[in-house]
Backbone as CSV, one residue per row, in Angstrom:
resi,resn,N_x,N_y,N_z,CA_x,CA_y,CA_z,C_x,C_y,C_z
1,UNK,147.220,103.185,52.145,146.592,102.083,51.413,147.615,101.303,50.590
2,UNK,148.559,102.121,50.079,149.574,101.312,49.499,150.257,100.194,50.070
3,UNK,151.055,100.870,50.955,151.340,100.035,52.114,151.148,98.808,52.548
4,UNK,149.567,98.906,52.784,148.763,97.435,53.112,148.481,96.702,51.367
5,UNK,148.379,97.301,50.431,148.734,96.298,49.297,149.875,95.530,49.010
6,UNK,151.059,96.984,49.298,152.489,95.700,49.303,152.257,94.528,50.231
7,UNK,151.519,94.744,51.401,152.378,94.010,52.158,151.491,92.986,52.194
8,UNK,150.251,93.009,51.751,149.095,91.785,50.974,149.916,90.983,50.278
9,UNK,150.572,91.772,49.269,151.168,91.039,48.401,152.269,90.263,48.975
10,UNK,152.883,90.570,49.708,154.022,90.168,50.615,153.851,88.744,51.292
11,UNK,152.487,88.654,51.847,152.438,87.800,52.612,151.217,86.490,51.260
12,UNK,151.203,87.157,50.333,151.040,85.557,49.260,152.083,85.190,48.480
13,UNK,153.330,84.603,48.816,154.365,83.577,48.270,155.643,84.031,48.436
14,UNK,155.850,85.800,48.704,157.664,86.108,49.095,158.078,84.627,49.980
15,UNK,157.437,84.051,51.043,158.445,83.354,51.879,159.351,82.616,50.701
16,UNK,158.816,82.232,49.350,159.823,81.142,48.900,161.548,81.898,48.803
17,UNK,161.599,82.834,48.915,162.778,83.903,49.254,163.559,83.371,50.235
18,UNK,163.538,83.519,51.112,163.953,83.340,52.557,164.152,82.302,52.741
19,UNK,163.262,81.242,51.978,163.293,79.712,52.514,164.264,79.085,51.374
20,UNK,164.393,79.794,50.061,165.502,79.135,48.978,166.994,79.675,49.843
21,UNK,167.038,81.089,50.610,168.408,81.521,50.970,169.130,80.443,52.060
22,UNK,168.212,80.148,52.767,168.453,78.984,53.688,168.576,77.910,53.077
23,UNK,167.617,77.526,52.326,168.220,76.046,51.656,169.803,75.943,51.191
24,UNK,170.195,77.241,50.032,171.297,77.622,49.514,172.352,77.259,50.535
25,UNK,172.093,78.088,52.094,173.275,78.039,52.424,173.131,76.648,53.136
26,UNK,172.585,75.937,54.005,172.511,74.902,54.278,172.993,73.651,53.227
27,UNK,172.570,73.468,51.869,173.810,72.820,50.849,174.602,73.494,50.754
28,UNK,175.214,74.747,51.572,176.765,74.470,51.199,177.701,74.459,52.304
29,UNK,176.838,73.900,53.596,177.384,73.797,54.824,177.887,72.376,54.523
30,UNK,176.816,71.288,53.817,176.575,70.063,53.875,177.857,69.833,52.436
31,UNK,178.117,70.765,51.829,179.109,70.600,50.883,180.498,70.449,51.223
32,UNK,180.324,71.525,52.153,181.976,71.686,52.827,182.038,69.882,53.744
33,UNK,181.478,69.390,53.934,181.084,68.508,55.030,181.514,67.533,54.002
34,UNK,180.711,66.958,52.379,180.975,66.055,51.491,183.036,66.055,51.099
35,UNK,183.124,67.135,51.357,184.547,67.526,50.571,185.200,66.960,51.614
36,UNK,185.290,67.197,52.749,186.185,66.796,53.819,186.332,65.415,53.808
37,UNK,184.584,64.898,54.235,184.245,63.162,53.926,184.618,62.558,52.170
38,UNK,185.135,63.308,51.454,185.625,63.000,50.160,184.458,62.341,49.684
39,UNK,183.452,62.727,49.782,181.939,61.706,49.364,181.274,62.649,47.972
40,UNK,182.211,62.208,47.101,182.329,63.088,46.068,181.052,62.791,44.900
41,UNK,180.299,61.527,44.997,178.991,61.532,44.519,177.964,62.422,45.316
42,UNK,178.108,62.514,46.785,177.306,63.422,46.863,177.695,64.909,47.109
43,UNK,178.820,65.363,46.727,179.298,66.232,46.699,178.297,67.762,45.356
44,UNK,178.578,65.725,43.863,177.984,66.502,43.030,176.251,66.907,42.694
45,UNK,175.695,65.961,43.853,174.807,65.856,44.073,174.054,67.478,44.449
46,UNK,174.771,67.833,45.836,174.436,68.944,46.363,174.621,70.107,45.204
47,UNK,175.546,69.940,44.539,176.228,71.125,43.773,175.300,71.397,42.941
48,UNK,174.491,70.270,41.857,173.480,70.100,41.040,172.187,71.203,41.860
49,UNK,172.088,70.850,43.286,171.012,71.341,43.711,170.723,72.220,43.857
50,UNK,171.886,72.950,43.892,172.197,74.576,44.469,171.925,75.323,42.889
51,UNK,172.348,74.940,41.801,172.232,75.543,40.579,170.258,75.590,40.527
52,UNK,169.943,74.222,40.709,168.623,74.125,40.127,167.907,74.911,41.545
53,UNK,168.002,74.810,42.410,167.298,76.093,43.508,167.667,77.762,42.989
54,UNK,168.930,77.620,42.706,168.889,78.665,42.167,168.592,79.271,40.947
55,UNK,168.014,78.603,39.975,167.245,78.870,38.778,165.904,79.005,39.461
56,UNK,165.432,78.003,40.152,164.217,77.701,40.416,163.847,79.402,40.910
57,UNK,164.668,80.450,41.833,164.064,81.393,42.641,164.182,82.315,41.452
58,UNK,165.085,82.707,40.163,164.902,83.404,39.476,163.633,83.011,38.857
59,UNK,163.491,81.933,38.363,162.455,81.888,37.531,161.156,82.324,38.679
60,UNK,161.228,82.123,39.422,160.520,82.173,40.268,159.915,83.856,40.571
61,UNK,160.995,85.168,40.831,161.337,86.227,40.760,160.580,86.649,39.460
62,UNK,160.323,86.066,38.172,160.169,86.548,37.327,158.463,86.145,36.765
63,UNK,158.005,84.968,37.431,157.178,84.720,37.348,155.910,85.124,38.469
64,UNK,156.378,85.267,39.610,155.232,85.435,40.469,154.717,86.791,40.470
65,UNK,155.446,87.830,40.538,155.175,88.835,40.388,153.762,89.107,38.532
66,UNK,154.080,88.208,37.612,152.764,88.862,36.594,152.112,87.810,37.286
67,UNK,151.841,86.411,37.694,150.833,85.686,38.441,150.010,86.597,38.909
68,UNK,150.553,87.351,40.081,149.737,88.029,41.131,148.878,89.084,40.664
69,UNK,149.364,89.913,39.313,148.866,90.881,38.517,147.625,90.438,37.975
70,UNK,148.120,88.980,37.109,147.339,89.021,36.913,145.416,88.716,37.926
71,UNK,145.913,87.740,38.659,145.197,87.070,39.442,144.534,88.351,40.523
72,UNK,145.388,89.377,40.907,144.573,90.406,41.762,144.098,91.514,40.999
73,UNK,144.288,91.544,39.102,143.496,92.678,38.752,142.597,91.719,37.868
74,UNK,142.407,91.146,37.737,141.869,90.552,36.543,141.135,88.754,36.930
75,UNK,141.873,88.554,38.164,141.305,86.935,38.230,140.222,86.993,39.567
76,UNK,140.660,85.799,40.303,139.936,85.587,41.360,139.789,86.542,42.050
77,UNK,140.568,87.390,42.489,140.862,88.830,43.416,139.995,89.927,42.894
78,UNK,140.314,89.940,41.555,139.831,91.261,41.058,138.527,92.312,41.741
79,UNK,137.685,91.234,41.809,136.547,92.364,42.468,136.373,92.624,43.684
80,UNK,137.104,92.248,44.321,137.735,92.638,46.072,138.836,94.103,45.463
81,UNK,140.006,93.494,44.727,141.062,94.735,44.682,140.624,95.656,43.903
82,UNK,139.678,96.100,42.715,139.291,97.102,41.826,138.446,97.525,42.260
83,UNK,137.946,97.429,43.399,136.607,98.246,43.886,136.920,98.818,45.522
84,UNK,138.439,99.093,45.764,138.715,99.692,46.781,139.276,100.665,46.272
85,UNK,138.772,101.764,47.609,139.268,102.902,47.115,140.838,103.210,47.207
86,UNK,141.008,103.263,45.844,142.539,103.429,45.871,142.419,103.635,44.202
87,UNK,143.281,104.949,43.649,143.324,104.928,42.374,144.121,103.907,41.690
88,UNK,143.508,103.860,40.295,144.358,102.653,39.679,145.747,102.905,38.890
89,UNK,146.425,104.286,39.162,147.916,104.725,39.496,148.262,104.063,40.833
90,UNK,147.841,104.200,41.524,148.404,103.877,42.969,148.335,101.917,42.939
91,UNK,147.202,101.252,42.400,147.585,100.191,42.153,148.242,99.588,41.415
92,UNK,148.537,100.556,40.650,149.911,100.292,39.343,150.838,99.737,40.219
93,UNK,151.153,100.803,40.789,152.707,101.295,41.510,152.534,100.471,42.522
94,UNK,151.868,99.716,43.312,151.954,98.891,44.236,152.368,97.369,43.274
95,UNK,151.917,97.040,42.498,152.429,96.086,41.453,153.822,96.324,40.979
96,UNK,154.205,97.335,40.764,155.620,97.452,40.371,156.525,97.655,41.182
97,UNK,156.026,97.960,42.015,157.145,98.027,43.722,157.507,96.183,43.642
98,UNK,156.105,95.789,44.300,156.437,94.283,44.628,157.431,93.306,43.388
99,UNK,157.062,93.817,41.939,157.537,93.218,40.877,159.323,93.526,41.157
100,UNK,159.342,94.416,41.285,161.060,94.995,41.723,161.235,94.347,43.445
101,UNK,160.699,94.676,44.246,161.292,93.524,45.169,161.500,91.961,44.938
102,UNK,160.572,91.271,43.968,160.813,89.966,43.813,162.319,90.059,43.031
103,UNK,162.504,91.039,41.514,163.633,90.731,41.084,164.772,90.941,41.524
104,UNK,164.535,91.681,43.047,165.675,92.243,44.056,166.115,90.742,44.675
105,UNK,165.279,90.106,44.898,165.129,89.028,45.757,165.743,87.542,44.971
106,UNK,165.287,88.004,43.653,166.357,86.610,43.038,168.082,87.115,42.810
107,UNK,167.718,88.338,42.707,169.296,88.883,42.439,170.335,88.504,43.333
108,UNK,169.257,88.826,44.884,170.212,88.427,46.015,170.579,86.659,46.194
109,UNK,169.834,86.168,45.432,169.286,84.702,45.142,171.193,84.516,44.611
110,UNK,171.519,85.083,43.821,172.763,84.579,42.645,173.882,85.297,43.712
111,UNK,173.813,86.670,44.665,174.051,86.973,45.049,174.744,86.176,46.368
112,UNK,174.070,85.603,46.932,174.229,84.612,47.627,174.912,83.365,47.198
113,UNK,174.464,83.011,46.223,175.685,82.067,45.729,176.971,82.119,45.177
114,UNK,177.003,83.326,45.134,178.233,83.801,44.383,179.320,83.898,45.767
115,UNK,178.779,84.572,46.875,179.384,85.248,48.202,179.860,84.007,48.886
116,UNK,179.154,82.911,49.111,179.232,81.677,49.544,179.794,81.020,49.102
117,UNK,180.177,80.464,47.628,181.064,80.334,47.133,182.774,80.950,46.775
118,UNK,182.671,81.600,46.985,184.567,82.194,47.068,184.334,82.360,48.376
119,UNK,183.648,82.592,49.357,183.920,82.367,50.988,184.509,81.063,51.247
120,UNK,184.168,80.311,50.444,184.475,78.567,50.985,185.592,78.329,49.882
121,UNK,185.821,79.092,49.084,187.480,78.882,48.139,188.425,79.628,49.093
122,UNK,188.059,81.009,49.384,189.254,82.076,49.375,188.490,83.133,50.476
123,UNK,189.552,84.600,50.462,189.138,85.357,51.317,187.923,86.151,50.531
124,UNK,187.000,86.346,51.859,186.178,87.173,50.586,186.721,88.946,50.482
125,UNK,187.481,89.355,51.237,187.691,90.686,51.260,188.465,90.896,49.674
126,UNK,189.047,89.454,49.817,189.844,89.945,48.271,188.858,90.269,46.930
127,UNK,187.894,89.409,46.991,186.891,89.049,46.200,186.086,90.787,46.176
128,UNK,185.724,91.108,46.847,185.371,92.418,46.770,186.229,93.584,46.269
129,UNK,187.862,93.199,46.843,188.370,94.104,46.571,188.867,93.937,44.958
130,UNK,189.021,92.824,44.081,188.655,92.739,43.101,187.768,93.131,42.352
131,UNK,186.253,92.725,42.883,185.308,93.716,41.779,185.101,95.561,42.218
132,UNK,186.056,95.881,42.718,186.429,97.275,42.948,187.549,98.006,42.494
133,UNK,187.700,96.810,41.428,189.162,97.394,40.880,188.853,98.041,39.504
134,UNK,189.802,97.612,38.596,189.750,98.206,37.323,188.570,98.519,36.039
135,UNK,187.157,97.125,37.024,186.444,97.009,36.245,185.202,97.207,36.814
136,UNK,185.518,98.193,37.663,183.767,98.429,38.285,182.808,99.015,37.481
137,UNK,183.901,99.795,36.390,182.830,100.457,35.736,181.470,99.565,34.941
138,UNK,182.202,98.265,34.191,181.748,97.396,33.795,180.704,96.938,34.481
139,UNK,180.930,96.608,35.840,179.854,95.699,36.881,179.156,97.068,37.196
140,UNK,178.816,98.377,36.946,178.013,99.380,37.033,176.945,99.189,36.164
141,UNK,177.591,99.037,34.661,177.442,98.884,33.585,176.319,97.883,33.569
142,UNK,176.486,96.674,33.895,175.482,95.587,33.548,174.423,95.681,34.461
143,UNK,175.401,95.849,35.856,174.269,96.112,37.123,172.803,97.250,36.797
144,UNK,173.122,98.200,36.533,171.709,99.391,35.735,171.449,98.522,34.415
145,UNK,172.073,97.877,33.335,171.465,97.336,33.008,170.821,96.487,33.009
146,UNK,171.026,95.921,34.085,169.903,94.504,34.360,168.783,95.406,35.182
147,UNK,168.811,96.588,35.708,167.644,97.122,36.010,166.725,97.438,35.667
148,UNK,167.382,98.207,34.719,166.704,99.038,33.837,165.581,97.903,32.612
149,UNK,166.647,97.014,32.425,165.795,95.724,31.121,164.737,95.282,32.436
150,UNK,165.254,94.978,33.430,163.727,94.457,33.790,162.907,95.470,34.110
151,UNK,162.916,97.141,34.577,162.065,97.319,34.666,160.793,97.626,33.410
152,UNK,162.067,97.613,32.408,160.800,97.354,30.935,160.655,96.313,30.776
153,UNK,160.827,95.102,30.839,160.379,93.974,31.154,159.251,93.964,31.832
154,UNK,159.023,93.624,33.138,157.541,93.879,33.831,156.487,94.893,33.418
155,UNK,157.324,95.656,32.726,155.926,97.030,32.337,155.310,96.494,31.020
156,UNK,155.960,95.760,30.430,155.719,95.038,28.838,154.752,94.394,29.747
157,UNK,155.152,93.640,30.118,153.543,92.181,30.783,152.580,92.901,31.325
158,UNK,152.838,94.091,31.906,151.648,93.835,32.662,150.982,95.294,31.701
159,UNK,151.054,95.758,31.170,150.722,96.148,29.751,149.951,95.095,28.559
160,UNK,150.651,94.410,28.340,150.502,93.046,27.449,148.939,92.573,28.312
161,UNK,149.373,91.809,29.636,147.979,91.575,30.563,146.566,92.517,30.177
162,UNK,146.701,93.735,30.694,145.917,95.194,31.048,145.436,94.664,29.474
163,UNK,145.624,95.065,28.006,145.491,95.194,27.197,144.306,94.028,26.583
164,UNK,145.142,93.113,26.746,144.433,91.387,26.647,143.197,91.405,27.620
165,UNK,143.269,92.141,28.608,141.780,92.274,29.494,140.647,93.362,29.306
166,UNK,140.814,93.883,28.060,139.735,94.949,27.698,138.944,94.125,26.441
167,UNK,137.625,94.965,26.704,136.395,94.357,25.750,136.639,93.366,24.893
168,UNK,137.452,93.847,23.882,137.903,92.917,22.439,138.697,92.037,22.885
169,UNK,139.072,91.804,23.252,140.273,90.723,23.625,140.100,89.402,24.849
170,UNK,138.972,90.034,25.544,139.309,89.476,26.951,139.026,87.911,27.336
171,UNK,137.827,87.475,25.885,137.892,86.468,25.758,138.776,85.154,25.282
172,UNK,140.159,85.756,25.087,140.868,84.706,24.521,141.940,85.608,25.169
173,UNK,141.924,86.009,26.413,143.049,87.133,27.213,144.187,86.535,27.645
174,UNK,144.388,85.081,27.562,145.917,84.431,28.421,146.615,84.529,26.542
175,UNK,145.958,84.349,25.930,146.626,84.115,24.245,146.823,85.232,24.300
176,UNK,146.307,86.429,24.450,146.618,87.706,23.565,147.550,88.321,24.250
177,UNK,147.332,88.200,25.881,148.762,88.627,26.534,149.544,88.020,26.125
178,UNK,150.374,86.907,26.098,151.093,86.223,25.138,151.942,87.116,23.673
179,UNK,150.863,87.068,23.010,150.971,87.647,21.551,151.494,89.223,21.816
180,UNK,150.817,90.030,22.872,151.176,91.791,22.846,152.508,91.441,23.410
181,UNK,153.018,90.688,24.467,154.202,90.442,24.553,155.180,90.397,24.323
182,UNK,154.705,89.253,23.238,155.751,88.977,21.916,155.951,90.306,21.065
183,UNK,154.786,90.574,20.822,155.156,91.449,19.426,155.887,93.015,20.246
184,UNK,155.154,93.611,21.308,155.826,94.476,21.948,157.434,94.401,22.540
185,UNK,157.723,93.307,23.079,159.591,92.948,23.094,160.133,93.059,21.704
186,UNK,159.744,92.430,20.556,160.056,92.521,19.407,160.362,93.781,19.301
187,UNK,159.241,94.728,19.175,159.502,95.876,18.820,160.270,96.502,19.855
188,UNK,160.231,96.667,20.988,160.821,97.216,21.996,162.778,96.984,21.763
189,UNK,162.922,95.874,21.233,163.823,95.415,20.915,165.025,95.972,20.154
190,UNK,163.834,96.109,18.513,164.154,97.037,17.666,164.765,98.356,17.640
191,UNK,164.083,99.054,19.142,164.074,100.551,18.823,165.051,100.650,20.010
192,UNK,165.513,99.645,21.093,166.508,99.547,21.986,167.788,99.756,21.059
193,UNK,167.948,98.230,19.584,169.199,98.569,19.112,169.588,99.740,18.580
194,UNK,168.251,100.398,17.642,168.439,101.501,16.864,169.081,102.787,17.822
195,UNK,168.625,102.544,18.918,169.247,103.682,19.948,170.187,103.485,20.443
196,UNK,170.926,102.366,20.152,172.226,101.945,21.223,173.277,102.740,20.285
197,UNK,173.149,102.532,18.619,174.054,102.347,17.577,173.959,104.383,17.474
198,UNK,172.755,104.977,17.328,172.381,106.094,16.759,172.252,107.217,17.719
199,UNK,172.072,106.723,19.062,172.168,108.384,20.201,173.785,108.497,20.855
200,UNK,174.340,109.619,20.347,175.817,109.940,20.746,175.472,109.581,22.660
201,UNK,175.935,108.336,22.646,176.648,108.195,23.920,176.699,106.743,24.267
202,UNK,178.000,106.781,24.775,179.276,105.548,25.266,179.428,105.557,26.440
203,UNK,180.873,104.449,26.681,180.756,104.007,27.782,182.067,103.681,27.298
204,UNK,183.489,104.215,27.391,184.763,103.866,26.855,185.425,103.107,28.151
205,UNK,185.774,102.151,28.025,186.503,101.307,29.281,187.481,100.761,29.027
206,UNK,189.202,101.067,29.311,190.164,100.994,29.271,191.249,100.235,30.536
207,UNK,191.975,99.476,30.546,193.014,98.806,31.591,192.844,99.607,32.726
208,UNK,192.914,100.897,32.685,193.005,101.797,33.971,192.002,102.706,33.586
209,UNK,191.270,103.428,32.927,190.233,104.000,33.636,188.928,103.972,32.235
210,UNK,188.011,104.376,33.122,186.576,104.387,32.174,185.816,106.433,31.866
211,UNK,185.371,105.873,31.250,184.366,107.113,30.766,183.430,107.656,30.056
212,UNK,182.962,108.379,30.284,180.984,108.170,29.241,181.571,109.508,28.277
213,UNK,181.190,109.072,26.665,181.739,109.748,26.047,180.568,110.173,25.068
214,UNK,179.814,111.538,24.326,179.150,111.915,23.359,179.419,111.182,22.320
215,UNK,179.584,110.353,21.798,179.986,109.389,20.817,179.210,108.360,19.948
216,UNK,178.834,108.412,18.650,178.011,107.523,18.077,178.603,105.896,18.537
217,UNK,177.650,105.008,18.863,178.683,103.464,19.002,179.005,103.366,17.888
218,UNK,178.192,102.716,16.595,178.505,102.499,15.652,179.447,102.812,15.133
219,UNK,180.181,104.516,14.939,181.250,104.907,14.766,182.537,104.529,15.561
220,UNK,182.304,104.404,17.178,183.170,103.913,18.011,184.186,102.157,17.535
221,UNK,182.880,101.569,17.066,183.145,100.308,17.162,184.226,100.477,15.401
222,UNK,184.446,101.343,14.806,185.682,101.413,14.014,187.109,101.708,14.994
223,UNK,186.886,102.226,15.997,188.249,102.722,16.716,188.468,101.382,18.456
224,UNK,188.083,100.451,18.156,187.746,99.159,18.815,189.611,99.659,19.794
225,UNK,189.874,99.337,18.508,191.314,99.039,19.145,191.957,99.866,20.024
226,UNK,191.339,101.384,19.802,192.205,102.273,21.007,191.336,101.757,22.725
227,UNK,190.244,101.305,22.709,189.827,100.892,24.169,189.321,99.652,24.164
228,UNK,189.661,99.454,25.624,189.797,97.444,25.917,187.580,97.316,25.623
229,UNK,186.971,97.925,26.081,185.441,97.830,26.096,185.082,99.089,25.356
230,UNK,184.022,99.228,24.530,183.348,100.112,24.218,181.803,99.407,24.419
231,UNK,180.551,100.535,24.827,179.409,100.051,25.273,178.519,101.097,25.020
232,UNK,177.494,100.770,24.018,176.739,101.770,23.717,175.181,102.192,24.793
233,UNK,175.178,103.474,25.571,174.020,103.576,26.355,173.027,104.025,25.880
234,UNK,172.550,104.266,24.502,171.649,105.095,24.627,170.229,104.425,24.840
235,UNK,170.545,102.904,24.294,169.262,101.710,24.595,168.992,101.886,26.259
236,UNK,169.825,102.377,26.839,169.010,102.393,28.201,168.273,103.715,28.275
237,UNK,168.373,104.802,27.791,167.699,106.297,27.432,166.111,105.687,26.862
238,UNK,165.888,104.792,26.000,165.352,104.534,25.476,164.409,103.240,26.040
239,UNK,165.272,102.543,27.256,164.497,101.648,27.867,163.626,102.058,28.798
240,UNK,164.341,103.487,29.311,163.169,104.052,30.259,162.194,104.796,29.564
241,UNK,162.171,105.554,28.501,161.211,106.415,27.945,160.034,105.001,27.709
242,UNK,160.011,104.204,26.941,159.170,103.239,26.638,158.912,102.459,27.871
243,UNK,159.569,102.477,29.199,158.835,101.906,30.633,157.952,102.657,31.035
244,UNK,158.109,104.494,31.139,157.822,105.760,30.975,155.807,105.390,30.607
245,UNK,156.286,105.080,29.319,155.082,105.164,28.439,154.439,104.089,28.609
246,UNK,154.744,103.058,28.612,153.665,101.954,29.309,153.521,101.941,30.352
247,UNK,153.672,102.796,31.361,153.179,102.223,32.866,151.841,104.090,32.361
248,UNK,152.559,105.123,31.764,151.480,105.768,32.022,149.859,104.841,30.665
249,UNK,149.975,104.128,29.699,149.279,103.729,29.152,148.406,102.634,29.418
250,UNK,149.497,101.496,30.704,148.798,100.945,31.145,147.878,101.034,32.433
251,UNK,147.779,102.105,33.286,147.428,102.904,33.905,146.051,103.591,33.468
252,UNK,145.874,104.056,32.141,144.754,104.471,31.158,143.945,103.285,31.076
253,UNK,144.270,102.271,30.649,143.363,101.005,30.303,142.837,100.665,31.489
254,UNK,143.911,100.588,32.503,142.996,100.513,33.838,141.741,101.215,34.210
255,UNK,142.132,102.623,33.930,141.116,103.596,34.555,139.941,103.322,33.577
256,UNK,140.034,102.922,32.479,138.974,103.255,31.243,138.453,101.886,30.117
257,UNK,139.206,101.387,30.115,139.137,99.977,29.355,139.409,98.759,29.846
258,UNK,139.880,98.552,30.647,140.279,96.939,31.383,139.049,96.553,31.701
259,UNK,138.548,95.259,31.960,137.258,94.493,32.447,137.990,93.004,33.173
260,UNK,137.288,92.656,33.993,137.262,91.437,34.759,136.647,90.930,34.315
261,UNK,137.170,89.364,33.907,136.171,88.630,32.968,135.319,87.388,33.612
């Protein structure tokens, strides 16, 4: 049953994926083409386009996925999708699969422009063999963290949503998701820094090599000068316990408090 939910979901709006990767590379077939023809107004033309397609699929990545949440637990859909048999864990997790393929899908979005671009400067083998050098640890580093923030990211909304759609709320439910949002990132925020500065563990990154160290940051960031990066992890310890806890809480509201309005 899962299965056929992803792939429900799949087939209302992923194509804009596939159809931005093609656009992408097609302006930059037509780029290489302006450069040669020295047709350097429309050179900057294309270049403009490629940035704003490529905002367009992140934002895009980030938005369709709570659309659909909301719209198949709570909107038009709702009483087709909440009244099949399928627990409302299992429809969690079909929402958060698809929510992580869309942000897979803009990633490859920047991904693609990045690859395509030094392909049409330079070699790309070098280009790889560069971000495999001294500083992979770094591009490890951001890479789990951009995972990890979005996957508490999406669990905040659709938490925030779930919440805004029970009894008290549901009448003024696009405002109050909104508001649990806000105030839940806020706080989520809070207790990210307090853990970055206060749970012994680092991320020491030096000219030639890296390493995860038991180490308060706060204290670290007095000894700056013996390593080129210092990076405090424990906000990611802390980003999953609180993803942890809202997917099992929003999961509860499902089973027990959520309403279709």
């Amino acid at each position: 049953m899962i299965g056929h939910l992803f792939r429900y979901e799949l087939k209302c709006g992923s194509i804009v994926f596939p159809l931005s990767w093609a656009v992408i590379a097609i302006l930059f077939l037509f780029i290489k083409l302006a450069e040669k023809l020295e047709l350097f107004v429309v050179l900057g033309f294309l270049s403009l386009s490629i940035v704003l397609v490529t905002i367009g699929s992140m934002l895009y990545a980030v938005i369709f996925p709570v659309l659909r949440y909301y719209k198949s637990m709570f909107g038009k859909e709702a009483y087709l999708i909440q009244t099949l048999p399928v627990s409302k864990g299992k429809l969690l997790f079909s929402k958060l699969a698809f929510a992580g393929m869309c942000y897979l899908a803009g990633l490859i979005t920047v991904a693609l422009v990045f690859v395509l671009t030094r392909l049409f400067e330079g070699n790309i083998f070098e280009i790889f063999s560069g971000i495999l050098g001294g500083r992979s640890a770094l591009l490890w580093y951001f890479g789990i963290s951009v995972i990890i923030q979005s996957f508490q990211t999406i669990n905040l909304l659709y938490f925030a949503i779930t919440l805004a759609n029970t009894s008290r709320f549901i009448k003024n439910n696009i405002a109050f998701s909104v508001l649990f949002y806000l105030v839940g990132n806020f706080v989520a925020g809070i207790i990210n820094v307090i853990a970055m500065l206060f749970i012994p563990l680092v991320l020491q990154i030096t000219p030639t090599s890296s390493q995860i160290a038991f180490k308060f940051y706060f204290m670290e960031l007095h000894n700056i000068n013996n390593y080129n990066i210092v990076l405090g992890l424990g906000s990611m310890v802390t980003m999953l316990l609180i993803s942890m806890i809202l997917v099992v809480l929003t999961e509860k509201l499902l089973r027990t408090k959520a309403s279709v309005k």
